[in-house]
N, CA and C of each residue as an Amber inpcrd file, in Angstrom:
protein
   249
   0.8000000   0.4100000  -9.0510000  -0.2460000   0.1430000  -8.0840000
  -0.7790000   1.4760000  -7.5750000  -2.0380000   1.3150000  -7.1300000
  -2.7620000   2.5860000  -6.8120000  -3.1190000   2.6130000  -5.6650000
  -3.0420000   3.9230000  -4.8980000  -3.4940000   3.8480000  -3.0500000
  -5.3140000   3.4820000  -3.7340000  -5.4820000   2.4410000  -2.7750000
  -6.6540000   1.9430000  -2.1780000  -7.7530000   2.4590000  -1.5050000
  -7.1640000   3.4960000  -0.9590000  -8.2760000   4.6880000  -0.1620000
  -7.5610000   5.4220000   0.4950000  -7.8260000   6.9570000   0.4970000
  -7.1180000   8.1890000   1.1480000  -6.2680000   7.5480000   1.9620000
  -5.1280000   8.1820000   2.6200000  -4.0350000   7.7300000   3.3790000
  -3.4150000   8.7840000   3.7350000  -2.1940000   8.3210000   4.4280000
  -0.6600000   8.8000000   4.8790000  -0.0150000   7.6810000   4.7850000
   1.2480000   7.6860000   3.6810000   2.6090000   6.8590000   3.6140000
   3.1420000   6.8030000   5.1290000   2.8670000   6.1240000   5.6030000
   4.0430000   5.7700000   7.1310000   5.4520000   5.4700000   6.5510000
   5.4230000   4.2760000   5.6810000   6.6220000   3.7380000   5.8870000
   6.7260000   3.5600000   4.2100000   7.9850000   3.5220000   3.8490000
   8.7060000   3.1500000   2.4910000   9.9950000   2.6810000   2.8450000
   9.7630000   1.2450000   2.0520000  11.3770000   0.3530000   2.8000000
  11.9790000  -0.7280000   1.2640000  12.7040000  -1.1080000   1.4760000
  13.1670000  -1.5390000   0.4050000  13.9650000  -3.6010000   0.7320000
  12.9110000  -4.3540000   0.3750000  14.0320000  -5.3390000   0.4710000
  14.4270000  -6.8060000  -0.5680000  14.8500000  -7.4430000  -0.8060000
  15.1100000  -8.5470000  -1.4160000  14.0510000  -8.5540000  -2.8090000
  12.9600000  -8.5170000  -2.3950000  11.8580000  -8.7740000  -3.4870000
  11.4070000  -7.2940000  -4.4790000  11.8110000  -5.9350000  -4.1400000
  11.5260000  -4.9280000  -4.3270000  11.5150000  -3.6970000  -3.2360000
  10.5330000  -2.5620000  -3.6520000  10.2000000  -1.6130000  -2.6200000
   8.5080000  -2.0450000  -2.0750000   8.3540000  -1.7760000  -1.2750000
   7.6250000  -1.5490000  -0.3420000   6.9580000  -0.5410000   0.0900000
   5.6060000  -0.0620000   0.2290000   4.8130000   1.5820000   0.8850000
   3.7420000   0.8230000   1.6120000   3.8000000   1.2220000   2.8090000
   2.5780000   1.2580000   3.7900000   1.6700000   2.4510000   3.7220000
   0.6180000   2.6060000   4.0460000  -0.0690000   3.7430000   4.0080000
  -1.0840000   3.3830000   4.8830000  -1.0570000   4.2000000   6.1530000
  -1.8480000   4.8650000   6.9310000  -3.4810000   5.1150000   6.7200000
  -4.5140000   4.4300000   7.0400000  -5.9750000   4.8930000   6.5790000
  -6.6110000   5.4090000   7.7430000  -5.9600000   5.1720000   8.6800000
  -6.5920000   5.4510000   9.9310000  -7.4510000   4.5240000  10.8890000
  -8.3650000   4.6010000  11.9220000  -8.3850000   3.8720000  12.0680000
  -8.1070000   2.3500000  12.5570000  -7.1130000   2.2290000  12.5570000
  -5.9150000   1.4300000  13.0700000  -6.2170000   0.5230000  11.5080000
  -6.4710000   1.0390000  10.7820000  -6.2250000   0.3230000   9.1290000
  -5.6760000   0.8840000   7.9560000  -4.7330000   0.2120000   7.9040000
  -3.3600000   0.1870000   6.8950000  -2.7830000  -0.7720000   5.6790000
  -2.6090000  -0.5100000   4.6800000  -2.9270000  -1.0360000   3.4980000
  -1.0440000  -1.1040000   3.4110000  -0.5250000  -2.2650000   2.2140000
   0.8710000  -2.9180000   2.0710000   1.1340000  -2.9690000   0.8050000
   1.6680000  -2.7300000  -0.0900000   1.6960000  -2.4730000  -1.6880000
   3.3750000  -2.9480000  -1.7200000   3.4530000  -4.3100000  -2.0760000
   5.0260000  -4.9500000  -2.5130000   5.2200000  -5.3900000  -3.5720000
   6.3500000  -5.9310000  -3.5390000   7.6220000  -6.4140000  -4.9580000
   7.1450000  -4.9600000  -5.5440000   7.2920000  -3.8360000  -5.6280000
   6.9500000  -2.6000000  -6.3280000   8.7120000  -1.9150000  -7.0960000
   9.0140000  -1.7350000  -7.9890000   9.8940000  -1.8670000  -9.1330000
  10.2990000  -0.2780000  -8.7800000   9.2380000   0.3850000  -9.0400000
   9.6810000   1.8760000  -8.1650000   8.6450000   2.8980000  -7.1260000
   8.9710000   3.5170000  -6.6210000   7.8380000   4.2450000  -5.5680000
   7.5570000   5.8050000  -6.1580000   6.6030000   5.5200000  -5.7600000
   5.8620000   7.2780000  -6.7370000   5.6330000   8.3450000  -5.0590000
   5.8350000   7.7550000  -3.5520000   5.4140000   8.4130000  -3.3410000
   6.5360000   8.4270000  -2.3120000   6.2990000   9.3400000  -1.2040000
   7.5700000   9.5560000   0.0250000   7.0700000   9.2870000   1.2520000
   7.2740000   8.9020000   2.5140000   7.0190000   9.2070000   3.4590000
   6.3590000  10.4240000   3.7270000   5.0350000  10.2990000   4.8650000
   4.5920000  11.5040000   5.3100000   3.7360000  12.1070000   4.4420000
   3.7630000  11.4780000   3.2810000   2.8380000  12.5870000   2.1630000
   1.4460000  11.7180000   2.1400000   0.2510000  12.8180000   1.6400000
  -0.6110000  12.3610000   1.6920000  -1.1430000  11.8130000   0.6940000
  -1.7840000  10.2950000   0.1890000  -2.2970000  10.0170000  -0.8890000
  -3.6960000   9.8690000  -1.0700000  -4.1060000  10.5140000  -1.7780000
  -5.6660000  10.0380000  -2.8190000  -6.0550000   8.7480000  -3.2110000
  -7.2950000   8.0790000  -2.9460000  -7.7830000   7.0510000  -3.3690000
  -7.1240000   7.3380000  -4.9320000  -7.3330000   6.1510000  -5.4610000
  -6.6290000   5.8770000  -6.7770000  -4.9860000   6.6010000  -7.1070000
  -4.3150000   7.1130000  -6.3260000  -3.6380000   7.5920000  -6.8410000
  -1.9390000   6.3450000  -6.7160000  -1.5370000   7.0120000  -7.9040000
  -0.2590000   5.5260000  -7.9540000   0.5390000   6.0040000  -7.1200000
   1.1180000   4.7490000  -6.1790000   1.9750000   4.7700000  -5.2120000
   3.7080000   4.2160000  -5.4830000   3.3060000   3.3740000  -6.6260000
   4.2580000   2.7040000  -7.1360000   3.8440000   1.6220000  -8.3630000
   5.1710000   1.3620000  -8.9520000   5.4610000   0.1450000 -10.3380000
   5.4350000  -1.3230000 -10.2280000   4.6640000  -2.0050000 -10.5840000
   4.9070000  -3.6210000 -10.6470000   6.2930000  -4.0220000 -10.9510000
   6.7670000  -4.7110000 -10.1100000   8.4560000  -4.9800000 -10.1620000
   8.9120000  -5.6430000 -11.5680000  10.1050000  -5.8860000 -12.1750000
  10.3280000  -6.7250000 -12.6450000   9.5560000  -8.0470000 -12.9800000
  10.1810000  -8.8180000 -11.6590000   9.0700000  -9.9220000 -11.8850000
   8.1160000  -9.6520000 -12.0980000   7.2800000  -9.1980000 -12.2860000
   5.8870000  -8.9720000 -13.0910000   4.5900000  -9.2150000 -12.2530000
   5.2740000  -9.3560000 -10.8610000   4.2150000  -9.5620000  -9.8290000
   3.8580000  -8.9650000  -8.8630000   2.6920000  -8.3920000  -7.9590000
   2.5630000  -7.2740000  -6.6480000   2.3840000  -8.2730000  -5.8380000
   2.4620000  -7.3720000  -4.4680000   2.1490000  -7.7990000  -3.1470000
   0.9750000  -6.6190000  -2.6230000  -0.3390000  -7.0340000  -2.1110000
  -0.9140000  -5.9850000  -1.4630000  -1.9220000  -6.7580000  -0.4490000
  -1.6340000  -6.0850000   0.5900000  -2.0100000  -6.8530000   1.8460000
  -2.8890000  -5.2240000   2.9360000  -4.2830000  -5.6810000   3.4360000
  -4.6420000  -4.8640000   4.3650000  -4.5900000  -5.2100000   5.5220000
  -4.2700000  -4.1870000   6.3790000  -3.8560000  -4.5600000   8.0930000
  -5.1400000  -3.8260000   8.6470000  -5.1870000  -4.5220000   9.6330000
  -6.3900000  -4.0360000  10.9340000  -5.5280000  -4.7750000  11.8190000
  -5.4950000  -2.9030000  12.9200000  -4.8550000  -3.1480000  14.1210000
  -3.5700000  -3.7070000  13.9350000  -2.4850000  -3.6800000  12.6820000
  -1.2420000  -4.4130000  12.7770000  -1.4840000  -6.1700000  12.4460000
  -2.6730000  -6.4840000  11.8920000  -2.7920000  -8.1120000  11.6150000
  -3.4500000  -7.9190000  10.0460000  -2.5850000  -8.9440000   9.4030000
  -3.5030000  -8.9690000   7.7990000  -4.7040000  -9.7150000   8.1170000
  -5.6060000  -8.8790000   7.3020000  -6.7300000  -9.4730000   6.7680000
  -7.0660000  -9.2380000   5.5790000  -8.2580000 -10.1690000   5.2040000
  -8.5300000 -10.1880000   3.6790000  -8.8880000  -9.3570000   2.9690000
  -8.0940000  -8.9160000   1.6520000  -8.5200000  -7.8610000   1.1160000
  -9.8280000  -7.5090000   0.5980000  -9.7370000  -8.8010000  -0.0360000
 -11.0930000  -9.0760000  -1.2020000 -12.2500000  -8.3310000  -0.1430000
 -12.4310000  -8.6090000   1.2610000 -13.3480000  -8.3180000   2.3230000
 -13.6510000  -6.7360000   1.9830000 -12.1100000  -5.8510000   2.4300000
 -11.9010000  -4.6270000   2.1340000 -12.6290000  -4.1100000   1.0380000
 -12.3950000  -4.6270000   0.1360000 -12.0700000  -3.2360000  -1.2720000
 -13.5160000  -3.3700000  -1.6120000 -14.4740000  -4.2960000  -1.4400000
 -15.9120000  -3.9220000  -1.6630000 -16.8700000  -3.2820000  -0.8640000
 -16.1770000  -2.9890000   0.4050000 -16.5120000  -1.2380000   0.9890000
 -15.7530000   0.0280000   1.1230000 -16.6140000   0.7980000   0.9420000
 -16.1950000   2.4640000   0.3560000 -15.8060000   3.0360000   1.9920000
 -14.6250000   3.2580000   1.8250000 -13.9680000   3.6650000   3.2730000
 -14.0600000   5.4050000   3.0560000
């Protein structure tokens, strides 16, 4: 999976379903990349639009969810404007 738009990794956590990376856009908007198999990136570091953050798990399936203000909202909304 690929960061979504410039960032900062806040958080990398690990549970039941895979790993997990949050990333920071600012803003009070923050992007969720799960079931991820392995993580390409660390806490604190900064990522590039397109750049891979992490591996599609095993199961063969992602999780990616955008936050505003700490509440999901719809991605599909997101990703067809240029942040």
């Amino acid at each position: 999976m690929r960061a979504a738009w410039n960032g900062e990794v806040r958080r990398v956590s690990r549970d039941e379903e895979g790993w997990q990376v949050e990333v920071d856009h600012g803003g009070g908007m923050a992007t969720v990349y799960g079931h991820l198999g392995e993580v390409q990136v660390r806490e604190g570091e900064a990522v590039k639009l397109g750049q891979p953050v992490g591996t599609v798990g095993a199961g063969g399936r992602a999780h990616f969810e955008v936050k505003v203000n700490g509440r999901s909202d719809s991605p599909l909304e997101w990703l067809s404007r240029t942040r």
